[in-house]
N, CA, C and O atoms as CSV, one atom per row, in Angstrom:
chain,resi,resn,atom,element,x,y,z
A,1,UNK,N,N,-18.823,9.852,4.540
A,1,UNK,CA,C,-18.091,8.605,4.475
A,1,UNK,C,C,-16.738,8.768,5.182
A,1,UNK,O,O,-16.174,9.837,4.947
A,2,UNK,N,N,-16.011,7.776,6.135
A,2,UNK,CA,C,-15.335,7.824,6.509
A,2,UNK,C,C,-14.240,6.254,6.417
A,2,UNK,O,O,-14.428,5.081,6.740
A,3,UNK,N,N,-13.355,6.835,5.949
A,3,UNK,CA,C,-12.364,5.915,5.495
A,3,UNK,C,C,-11.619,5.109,6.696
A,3,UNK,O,O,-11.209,5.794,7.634
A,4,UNK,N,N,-11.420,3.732,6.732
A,4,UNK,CA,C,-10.463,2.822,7.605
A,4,UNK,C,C,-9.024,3.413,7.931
A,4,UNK,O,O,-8.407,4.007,7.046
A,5,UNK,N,N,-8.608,3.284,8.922
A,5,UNK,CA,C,-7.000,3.538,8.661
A,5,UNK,C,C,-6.351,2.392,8.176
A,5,UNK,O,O,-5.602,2.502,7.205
A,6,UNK,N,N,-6.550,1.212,8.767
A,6,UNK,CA,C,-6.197,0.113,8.649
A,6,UNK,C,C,-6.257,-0.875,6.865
A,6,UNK,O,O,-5.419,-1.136,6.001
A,7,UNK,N,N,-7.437,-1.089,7.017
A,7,UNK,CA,C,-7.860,-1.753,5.364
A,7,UNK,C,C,-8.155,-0.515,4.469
A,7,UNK,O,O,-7.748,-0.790,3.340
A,8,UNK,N,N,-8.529,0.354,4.492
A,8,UNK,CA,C,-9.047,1.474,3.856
A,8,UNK,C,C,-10.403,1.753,3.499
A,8,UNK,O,O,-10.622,2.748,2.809
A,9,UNK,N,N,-11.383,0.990,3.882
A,9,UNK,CA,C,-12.558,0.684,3.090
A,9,UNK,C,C,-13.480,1.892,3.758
A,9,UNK,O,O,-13.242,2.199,4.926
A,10,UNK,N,N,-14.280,2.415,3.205
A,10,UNK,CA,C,-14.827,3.386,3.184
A,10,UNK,C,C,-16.354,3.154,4.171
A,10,UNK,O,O,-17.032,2.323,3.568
A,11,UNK,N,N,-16.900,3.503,5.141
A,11,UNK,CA,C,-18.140,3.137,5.719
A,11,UNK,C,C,-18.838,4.308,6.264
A,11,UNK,O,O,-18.015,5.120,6.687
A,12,UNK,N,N,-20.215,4.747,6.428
A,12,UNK,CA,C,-21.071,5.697,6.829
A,12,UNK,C,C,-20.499,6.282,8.714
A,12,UNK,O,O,-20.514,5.645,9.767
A,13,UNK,N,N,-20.142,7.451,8.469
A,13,UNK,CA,C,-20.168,7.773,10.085
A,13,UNK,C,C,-21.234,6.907,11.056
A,13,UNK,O,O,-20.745,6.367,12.049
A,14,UNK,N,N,-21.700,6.858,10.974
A,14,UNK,CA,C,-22.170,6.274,12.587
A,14,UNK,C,C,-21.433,4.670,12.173
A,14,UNK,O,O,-22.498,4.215,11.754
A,15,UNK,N,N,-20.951,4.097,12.076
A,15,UNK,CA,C,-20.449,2.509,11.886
A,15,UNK,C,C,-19.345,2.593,12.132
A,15,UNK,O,O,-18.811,3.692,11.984
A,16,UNK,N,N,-18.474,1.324,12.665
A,16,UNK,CA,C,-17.230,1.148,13.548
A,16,UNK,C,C,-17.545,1.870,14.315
A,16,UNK,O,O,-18.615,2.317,14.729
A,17,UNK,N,N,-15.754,2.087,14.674
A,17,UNK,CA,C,-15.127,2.043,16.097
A,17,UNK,C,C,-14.583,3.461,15.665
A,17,UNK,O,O,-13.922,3.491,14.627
A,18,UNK,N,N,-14.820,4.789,16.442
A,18,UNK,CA,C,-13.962,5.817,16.683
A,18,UNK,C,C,-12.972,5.489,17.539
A,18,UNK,O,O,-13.255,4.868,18.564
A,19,UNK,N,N,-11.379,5.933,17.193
A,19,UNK,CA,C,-10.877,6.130,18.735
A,19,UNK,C,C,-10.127,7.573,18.571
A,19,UNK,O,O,-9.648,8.244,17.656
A,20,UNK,N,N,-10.263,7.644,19.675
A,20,UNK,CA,C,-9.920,9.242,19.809
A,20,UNK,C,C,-8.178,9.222,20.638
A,20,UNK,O,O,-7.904,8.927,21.802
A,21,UNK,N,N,-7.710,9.441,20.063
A,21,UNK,CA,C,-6.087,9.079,21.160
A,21,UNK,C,C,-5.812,10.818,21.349
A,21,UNK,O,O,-6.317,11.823,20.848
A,22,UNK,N,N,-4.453,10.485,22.612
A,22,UNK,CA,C,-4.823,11.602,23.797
A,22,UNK,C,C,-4.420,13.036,22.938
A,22,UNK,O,O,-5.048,14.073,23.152
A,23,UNK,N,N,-3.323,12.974,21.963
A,23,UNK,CA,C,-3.229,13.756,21.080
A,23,UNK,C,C,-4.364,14.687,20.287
A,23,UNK,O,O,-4.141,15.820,19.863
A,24,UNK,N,N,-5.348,14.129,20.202
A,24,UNK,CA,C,-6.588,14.473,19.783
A,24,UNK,C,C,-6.808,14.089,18.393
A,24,UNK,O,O,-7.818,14.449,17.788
A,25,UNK,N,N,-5.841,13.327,17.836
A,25,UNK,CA,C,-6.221,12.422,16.412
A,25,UNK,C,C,-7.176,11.941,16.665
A,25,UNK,O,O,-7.437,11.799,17.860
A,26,UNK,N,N,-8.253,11.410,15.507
A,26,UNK,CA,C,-9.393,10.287,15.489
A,26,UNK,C,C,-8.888,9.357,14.279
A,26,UNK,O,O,-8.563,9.625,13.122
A,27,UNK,N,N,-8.961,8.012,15.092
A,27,UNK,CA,C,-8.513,7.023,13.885
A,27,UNK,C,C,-10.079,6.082,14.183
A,27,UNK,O,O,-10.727,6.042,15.229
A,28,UNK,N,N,-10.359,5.411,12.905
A,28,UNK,CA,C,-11.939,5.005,12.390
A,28,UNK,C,C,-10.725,3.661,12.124
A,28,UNK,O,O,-9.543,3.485,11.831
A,29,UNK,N,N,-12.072,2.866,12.489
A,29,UNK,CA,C,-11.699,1.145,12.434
A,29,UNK,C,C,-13.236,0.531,11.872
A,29,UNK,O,O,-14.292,0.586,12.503
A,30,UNK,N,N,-13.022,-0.074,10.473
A,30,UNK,CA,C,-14.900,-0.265,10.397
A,30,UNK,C,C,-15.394,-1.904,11.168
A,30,UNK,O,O,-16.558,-2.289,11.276
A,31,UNK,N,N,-13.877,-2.832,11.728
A,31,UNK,CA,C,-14.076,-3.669,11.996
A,31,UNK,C,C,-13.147,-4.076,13.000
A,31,UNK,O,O,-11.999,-3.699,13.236
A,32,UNK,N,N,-14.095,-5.166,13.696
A,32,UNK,CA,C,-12.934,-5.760,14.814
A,32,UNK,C,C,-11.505,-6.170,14.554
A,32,UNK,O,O,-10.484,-6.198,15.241
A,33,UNK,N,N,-11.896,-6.560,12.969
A,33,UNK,CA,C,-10.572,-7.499,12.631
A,33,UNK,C,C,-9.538,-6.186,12.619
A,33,UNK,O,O,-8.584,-6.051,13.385
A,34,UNK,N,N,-9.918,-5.314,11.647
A,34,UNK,CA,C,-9.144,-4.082,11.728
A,34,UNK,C,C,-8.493,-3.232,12.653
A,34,UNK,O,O,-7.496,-2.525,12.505
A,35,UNK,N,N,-9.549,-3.502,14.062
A,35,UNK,CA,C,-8.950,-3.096,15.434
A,35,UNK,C,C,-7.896,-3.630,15.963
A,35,UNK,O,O,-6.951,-3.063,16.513
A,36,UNK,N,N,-8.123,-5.018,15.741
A,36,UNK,CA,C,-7.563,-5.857,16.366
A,36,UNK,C,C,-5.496,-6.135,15.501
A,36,UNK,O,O,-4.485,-6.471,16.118
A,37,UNK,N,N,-5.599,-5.898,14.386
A,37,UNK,CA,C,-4.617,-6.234,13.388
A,37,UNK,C,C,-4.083,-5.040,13.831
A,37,UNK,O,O,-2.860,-5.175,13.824
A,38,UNK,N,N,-4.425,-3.834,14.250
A,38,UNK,CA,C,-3.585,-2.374,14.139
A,38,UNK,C,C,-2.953,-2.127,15.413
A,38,UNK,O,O,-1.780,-1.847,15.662
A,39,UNK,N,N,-4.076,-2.301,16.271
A,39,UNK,CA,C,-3.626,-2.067,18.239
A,39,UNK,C,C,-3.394,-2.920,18.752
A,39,UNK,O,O,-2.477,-2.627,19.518
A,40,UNK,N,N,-3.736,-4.249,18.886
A,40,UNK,CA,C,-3.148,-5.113,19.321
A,40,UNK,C,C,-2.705,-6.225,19.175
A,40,UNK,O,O,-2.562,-6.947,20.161
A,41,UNK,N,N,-2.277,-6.780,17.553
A,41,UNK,CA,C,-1.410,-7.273,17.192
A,41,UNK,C,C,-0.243,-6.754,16.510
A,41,UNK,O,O,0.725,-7.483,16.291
A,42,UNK,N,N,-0.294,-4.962,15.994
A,42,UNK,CA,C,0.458,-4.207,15.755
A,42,UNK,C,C,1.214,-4.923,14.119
A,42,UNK,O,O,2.439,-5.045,14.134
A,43,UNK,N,N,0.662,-5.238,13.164
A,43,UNK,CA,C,0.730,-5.380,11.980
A,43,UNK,C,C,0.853,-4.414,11.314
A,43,UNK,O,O,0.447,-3.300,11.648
A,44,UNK,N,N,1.485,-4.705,10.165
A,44,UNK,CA,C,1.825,-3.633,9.463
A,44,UNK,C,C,0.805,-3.996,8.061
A,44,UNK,O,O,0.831,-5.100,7.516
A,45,UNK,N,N,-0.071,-2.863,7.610
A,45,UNK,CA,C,-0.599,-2.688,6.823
A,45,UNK,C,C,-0.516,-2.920,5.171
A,45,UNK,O,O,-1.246,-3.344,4.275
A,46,UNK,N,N,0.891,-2.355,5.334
A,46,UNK,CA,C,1.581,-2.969,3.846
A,46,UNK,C,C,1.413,-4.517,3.547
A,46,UNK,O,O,1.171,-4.961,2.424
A,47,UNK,N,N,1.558,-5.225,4.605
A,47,UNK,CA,C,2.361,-6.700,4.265
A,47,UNK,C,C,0.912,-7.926,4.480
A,47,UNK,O,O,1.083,-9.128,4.680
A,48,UNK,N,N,-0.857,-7.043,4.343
A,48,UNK,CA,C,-1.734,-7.536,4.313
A,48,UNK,C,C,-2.282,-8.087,3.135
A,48,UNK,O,O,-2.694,-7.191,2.399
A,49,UNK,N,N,-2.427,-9.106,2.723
A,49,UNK,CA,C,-3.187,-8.604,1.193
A,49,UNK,C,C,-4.588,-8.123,1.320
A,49,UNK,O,O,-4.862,-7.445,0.329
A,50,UNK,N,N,-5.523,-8.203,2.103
A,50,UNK,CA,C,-6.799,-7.734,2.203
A,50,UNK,C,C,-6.647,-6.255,2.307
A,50,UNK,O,O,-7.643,-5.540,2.196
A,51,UNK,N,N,-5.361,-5.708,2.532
A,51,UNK,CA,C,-5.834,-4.255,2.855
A,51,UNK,C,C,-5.574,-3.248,1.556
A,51,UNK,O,O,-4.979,-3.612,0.542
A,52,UNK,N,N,-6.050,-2.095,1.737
A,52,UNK,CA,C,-5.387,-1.053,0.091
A,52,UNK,C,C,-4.121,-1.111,0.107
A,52,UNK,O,O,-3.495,-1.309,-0.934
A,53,UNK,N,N,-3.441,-0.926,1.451
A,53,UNK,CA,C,-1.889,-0.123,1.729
A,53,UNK,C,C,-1.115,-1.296,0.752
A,53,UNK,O,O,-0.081,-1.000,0.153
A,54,UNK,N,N,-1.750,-2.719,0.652
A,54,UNK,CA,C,-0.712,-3.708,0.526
A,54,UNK,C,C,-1.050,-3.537,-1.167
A,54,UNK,O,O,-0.071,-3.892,-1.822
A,55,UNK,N,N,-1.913,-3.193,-1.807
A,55,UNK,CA,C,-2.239,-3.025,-3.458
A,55,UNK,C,C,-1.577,-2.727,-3.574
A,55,UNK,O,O,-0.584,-3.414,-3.813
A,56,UNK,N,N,-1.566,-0.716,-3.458
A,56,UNK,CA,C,-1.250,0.073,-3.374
A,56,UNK,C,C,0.684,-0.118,-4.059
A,56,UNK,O,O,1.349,0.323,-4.997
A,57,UNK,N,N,0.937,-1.303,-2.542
A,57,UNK,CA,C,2.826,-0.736,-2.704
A,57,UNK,C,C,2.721,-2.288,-3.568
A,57,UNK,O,O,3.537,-3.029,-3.019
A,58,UNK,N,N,2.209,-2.829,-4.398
A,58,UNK,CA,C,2.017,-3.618,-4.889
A,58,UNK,C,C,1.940,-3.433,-6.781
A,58,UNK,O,O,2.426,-3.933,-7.796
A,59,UNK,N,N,0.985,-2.368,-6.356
A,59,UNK,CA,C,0.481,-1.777,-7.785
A,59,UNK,C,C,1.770,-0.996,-8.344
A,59,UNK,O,O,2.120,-0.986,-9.525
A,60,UNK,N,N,2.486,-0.269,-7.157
A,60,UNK,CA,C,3.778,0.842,-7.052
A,60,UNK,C,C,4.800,-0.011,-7.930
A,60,UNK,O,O,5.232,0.315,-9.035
A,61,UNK,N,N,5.204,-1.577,-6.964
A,61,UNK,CA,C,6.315,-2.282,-7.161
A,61,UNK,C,C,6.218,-2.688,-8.861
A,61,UNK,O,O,7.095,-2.364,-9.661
A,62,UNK,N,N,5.263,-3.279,-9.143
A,62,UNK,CA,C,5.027,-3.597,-10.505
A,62,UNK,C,C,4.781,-2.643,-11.729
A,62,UNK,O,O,4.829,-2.895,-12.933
A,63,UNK,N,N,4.495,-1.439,-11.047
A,63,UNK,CA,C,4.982,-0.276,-12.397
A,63,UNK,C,C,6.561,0.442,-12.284
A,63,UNK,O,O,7.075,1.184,-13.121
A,64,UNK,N,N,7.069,0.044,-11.167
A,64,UNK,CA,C,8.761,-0.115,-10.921
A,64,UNK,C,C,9.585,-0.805,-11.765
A,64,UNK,O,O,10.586,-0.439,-12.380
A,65,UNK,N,N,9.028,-1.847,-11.706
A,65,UNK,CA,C,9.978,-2.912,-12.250
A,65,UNK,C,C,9.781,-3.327,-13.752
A,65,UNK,O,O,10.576,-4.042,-14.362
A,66,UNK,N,N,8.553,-2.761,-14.313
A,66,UNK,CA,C,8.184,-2.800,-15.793
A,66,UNK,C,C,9.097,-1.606,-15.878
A,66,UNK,O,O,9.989,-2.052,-16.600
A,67,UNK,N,N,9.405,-0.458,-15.611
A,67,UNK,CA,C,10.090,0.824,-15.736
A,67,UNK,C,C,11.766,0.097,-15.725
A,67,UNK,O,O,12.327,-0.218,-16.774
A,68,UNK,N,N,12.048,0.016,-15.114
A,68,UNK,CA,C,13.280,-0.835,-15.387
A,68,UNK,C,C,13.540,-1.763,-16.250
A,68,UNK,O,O,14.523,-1.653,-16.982
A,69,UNK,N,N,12.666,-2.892,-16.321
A,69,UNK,CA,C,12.832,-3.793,-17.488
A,69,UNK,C,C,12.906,-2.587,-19.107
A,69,UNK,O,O,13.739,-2.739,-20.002
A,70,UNK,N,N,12.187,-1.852,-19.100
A,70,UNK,CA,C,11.999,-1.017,-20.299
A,70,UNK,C,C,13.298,-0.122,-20.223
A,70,UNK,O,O,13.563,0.543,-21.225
A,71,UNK,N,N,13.945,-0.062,-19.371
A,71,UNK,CA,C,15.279,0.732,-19.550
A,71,UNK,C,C,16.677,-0.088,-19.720
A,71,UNK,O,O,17.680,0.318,-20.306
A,72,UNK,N,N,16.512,-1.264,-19.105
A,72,UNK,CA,C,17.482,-2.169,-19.722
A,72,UNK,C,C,17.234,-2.773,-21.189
A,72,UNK,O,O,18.032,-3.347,-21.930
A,73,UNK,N,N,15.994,-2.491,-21.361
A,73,UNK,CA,C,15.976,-3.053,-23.196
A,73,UNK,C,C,16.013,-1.580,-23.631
A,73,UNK,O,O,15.675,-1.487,-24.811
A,74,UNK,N,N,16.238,-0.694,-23.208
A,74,UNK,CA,C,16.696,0.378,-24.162
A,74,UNK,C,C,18.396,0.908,-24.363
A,74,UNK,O,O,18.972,1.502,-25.274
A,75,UNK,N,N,18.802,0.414,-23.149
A,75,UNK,CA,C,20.345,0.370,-23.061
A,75,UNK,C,C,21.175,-0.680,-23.883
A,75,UNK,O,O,22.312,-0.567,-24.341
A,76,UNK,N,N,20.232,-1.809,-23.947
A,76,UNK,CA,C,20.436,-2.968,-24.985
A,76,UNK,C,C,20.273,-2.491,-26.080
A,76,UNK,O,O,21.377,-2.297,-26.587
A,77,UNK,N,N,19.524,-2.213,-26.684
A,77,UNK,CA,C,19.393,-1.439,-27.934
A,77,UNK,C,C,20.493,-0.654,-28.503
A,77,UNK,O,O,21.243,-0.910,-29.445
A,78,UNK,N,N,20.409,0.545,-27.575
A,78,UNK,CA,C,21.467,1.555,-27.721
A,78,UNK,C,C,23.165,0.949,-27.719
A,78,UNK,O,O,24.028,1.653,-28.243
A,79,UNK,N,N,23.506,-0.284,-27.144
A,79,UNK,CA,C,24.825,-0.450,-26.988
A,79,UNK,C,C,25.157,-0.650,-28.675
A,79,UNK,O,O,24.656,-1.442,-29.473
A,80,UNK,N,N,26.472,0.664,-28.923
A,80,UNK,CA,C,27.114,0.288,-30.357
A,80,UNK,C,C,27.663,-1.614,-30.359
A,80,UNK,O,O,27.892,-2.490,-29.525
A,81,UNK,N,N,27.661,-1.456,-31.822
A,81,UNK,CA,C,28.087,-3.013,-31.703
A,81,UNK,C,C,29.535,-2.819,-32.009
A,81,UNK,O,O,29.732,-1.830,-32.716
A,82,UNK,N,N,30.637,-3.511,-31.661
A,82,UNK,CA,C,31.973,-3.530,-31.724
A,82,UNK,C,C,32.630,-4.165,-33.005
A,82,UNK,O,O,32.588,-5.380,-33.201
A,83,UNK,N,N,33.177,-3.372,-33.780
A,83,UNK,CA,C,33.737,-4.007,-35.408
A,83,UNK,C,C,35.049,-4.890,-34.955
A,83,UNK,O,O,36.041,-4.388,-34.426
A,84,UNK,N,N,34.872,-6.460,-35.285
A,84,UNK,CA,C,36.073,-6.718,-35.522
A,84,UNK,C,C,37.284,-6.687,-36.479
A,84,UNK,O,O,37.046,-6.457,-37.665
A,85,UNK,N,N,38.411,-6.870,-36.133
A,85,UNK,CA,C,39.119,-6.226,-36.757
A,85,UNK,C,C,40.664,-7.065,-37.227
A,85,UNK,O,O,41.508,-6.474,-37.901
């Protein structure tokens, strides 16, 4: 099985597009659309929703920001309360 660079989706070696660049990397494309979104419209992967990369920093952002919310209600908590006087 060989994984997309682009969407990530997983497909049998012989299917898609190999490309071989002059470096001697091989990047796997299982679809036109995927070819087409990476080389020559030059999109960025993150900012897809069809693709993993965009879950992924998606899935990241939202266990971020629950992590924070849970540390400002613990700083809330913790603040002494002030005696007036």
């Amino acid at each position: 099985m060989v994984k997309c660079v682009f969407c990530g989706r997983e497909e049998s070696f012989h299917k898609g597009v190999h490309l071989i660049h002059n470096n001697g990397t091989v990047s796997f494309f299982c679809s036109s659309k995927c070819r087409k979104n990476s080389l020559k419209l030059e999109r960025d992967k993150r900012k897809l929703k069809w693709t993993e990369a965009y879950r992924l920093v998606r899935v990241h952002a939202a266990e971020q920001a629950k992590r924070t919310a849970d540390k400002q209600a613990e700083k809330k908590d913790e603040k002494p309360k002030k005696s007036k006087k």
